[in-house]
N, C-alpha and C positions, 0 to 999 in steps of 0.2 A: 173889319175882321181883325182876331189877333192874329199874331208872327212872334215866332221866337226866333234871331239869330241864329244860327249853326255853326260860321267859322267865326275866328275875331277877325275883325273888321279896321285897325289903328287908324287909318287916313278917316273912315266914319267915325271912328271913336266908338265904336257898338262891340258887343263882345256875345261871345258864346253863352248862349241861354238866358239875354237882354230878351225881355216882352215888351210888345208895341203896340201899335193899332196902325191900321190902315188909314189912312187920313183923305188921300185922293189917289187918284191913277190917271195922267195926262199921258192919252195912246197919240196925241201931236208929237210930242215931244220926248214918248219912249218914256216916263218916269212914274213912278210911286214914291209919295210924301209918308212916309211912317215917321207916327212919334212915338219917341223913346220918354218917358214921363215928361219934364216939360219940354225937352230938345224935338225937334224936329229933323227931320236926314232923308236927302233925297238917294231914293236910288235907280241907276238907268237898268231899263228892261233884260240887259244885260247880266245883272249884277242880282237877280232875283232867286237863283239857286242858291246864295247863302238865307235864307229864307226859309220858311215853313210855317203853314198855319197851324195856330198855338190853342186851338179848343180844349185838348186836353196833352199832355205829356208826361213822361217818364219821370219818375223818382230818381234818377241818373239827369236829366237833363233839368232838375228843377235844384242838385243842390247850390248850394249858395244862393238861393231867392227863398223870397216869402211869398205869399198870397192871401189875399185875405180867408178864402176857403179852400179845401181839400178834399178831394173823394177818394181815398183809397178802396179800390174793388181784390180783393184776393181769394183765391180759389185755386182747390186741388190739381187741377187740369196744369197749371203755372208752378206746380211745387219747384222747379230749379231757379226760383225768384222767390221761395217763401225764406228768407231770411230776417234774423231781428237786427242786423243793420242797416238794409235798406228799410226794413216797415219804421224805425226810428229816424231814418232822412226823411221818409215820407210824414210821417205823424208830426215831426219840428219845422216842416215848410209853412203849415197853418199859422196864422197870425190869430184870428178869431172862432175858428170853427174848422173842425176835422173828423170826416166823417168815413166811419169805417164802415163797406159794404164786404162783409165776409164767410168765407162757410168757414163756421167751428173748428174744426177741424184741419182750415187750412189755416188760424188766425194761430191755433196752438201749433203748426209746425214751423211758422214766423219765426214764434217767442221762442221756442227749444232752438232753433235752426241759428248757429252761430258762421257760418259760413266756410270752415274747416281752416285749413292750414290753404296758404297761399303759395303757389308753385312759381316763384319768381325766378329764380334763380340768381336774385338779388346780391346775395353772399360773394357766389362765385364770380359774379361779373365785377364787384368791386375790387374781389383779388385781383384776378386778373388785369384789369386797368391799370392799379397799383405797379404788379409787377411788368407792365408794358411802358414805366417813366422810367 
């Protein structure tokens, strides 16, 4: 099976949103062998909640990777996700093949749909910092 990481992992050297494959599962000795491209990493039965099977995942959890193929599905029922910067993380993860399963109508509210203004509060918390030295 695939697994995608979830937290970083330093002592395993795996990190958030690393894909693997299941390799074995030793119920003697508590372990699963996943390999991370060519490395291999045990981990005890303990240590399987940073884990998750990887069949398919988020546009959020896939950036910074590639794959060789992609299926983005989008539809109206999802419009508070029909934005054109994730459907652009999602469409630049493919490596050879990306395929768009879409209603019309929710592909054009992706494209128009730039995400708005971002409510960080980013501004005032650096004032503040600032004047907190």
């Amino acid at each position: 099976d695939k697994v995608i990481q979830n937290v970083n992992n330093y002592d395993k050297e795996v990190f958030n949103g690393d894909i693997g494959r299941i390799l074995a599962i030793d119920t003697e000795e508590s372990e699963v062998r996943i390999a991370f491209d060519e490395r291999q990493v045990i981990y005890e039965f303990g240590e399987l909640d940073e884990l998750a099977l990887a069949y398919a995942t988020s546009v959020h959890k896939a950036q910074g990777s590639e794959y060789p193929a992609v299926v983005i599905p989008l539809a109206t029922q999802h419009y508070m996700l029909l934005q054109r910067n994730l459907l652009y993380t999602g469409v630049t993860r493919g490596k050879r093949l990306v395929v768009l399963i879409a209603q019309p109508k929710a592909l054009g509210m992706a494209v128009r749909q730039t995400g708005g203004q971002r409510l960080t509060r980013l501004r005032q918390r650096l004032v503040a910092a600032s004047e907190a030295r």
